[in-house]
C-alpha positions as a Markdown table, in Angstrom:
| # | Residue | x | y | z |
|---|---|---|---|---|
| 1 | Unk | 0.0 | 0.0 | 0.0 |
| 2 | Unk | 2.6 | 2.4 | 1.2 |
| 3 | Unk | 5.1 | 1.4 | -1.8 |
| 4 | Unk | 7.8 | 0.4 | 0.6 |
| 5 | Unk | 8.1 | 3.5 | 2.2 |
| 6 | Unk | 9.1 | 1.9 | 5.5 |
| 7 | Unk | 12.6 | 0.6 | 3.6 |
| 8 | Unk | 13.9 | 4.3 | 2.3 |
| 9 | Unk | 17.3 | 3.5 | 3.7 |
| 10 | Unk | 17.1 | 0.3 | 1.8 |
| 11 | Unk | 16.4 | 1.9 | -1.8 |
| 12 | Unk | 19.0 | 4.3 | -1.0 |
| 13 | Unk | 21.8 | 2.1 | -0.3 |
| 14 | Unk | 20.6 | -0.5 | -3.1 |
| 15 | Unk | 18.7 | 1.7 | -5.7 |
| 16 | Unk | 19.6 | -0.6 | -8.4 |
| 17 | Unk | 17.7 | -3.6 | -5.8 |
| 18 | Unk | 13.7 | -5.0 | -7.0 |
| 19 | Unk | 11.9 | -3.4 | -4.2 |
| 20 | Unk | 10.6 | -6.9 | -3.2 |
| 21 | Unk | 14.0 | -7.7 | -1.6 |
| 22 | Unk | 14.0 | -5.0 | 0.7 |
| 23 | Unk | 12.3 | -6.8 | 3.7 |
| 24 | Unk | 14.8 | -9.6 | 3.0 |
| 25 | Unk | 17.7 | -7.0 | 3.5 |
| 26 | Unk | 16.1 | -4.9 | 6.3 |
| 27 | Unk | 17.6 | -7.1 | 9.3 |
| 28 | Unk | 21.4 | -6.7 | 7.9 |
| 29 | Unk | 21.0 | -3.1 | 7.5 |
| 30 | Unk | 19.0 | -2.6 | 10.7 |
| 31 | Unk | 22.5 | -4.7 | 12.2 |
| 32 | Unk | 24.7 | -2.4 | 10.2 |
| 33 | Unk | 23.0 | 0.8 | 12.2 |
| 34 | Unk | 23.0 | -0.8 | 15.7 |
| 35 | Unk | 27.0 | -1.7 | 14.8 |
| 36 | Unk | 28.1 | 2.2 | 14.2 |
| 37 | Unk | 25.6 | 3.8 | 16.4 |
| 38 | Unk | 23.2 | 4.9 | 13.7 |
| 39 | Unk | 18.9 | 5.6 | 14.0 |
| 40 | Unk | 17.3 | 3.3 | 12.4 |
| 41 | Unk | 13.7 | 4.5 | 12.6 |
| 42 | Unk | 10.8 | 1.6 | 11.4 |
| 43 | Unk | 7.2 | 1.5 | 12.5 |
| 44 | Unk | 3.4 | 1.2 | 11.4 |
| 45 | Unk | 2.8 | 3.8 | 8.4 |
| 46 | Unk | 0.3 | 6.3 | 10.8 |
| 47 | Unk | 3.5 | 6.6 | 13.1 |
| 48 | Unk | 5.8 | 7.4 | 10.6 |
| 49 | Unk | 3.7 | 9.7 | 8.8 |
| 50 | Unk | 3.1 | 11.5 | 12.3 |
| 51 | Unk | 6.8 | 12.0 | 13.0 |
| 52 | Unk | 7.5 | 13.1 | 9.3 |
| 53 | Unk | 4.3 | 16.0 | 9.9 |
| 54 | Unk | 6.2 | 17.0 | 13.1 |
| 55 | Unk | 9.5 | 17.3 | 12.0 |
| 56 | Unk | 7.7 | 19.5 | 8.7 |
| 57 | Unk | 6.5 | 21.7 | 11.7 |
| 58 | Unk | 9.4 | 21.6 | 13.7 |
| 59 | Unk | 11.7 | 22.3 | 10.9 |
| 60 | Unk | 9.4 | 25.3 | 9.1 |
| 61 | Unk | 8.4 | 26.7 | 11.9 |
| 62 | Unk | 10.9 | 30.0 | 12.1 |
| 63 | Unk | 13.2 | 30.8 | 15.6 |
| 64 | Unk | 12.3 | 33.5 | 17.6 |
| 65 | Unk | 15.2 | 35.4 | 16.4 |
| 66 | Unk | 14.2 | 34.8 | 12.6 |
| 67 | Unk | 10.1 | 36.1 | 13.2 |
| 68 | Unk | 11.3 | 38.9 | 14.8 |
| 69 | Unk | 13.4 | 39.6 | 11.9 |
| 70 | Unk | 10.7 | 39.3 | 9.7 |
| 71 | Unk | 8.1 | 41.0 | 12.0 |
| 72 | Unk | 11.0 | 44.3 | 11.8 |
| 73 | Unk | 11.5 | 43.8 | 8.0 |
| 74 | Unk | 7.2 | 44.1 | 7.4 |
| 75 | Unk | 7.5 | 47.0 | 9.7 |
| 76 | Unk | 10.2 | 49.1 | 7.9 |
| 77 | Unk | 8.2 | 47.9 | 4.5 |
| 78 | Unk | 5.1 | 49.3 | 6.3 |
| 79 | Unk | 6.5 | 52.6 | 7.6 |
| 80 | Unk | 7.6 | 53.6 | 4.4 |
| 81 | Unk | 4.5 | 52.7 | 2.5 |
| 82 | Unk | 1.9 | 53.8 | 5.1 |
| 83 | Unk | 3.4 | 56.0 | 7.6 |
| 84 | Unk | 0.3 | 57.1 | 9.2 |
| 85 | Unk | -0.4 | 52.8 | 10.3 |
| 86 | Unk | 2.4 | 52.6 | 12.6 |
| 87 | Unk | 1.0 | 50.8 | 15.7 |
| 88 | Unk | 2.1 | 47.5 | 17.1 |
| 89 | Unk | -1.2 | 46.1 | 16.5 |
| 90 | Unk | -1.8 | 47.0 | 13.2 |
| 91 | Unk | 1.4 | 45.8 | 12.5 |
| 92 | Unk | 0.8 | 42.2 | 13.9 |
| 93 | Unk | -2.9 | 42.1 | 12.3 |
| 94 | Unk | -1.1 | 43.1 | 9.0 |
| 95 | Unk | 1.9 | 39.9 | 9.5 |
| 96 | Unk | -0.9 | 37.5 | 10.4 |
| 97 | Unk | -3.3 | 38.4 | 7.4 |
| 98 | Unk | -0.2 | 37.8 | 4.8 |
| 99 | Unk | 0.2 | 34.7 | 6.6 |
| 100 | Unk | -3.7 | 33.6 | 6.7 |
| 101 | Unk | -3.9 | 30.2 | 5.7 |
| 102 | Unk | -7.1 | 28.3 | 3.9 |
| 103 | Unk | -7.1 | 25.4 | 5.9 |
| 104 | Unk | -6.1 | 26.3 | 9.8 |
| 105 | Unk | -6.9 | 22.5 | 11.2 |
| 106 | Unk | -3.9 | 20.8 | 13.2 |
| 107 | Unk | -0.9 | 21.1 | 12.5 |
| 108 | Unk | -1.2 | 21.7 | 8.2 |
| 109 | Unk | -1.5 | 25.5 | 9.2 |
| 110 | Unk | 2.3 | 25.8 | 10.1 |
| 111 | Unk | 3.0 | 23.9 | 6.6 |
| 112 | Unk | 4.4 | 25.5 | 3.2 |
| 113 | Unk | 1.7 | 25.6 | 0.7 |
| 114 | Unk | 2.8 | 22.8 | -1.8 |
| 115 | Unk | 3.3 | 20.6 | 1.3 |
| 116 | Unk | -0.2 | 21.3 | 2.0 |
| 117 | Unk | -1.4 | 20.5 | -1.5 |
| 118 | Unk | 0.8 | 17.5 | -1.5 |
| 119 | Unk | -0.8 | 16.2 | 1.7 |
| 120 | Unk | -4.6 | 17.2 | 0.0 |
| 121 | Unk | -3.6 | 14.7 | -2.7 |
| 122 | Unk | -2.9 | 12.0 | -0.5 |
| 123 | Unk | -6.2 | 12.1 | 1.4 |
């Protein structure tokens, strides 16, 4: 069903490899890891799919450092477009419509566009 998603270090070590040897290969690899201290992450396909949408968030979602950034940048943009809308609050309203997303359920709000659309396709 999943297209042997659950052997993607697999294909990538043996992309030449019929994808119906993978499970036969898994348990070597999966020795390989434990053997130099690598992650080796397997599980059911709602699990993996759950850690790949958190580490989209995790990884997309900017620092602290990086929104402020952006929140100054939209503010010097602002103040020299519309210097009579200079407030702190119009300011944030202003960031947070440009950022207004279609579909704000879960966690897809804090997700790029085509990532979204990608993840439309698959339901």
């Amino acid at each position: 069903m999943t297209g042997n998603l659950s052997h993607q270090i697999e294909h990538h070590i043996f992309p030449d490899m019929p994808a119906g040897h993978y499970a036969k290969v898994a348990p070597q690899v999966q020795a390989i890891c434990r053997k130099y201290g690598l992650s080796y992450n397997t599980g059911r396909f709602g699990t993996q799919l759950k850690q790949v949408l958190e580490r989209i968030y995790h990884f997309s979602k900017p620092s602290e450092k990086e929104w402020q950034a952006h929140v100054h940048s939209v503010e010097n943009v602002d103040s020299t477009t519309h210097k009579d809308d200079r407030s702190a609050a119009n300011l944030e309203k202003k960031v947070e419509d440009k950022l207004a997303i279609e579909n704000t359920d879960g966690l897809t709000r804090f997700l790029p566009p085509v990532v979204r659309k990608a993840i439309s396709y698959a339901w």
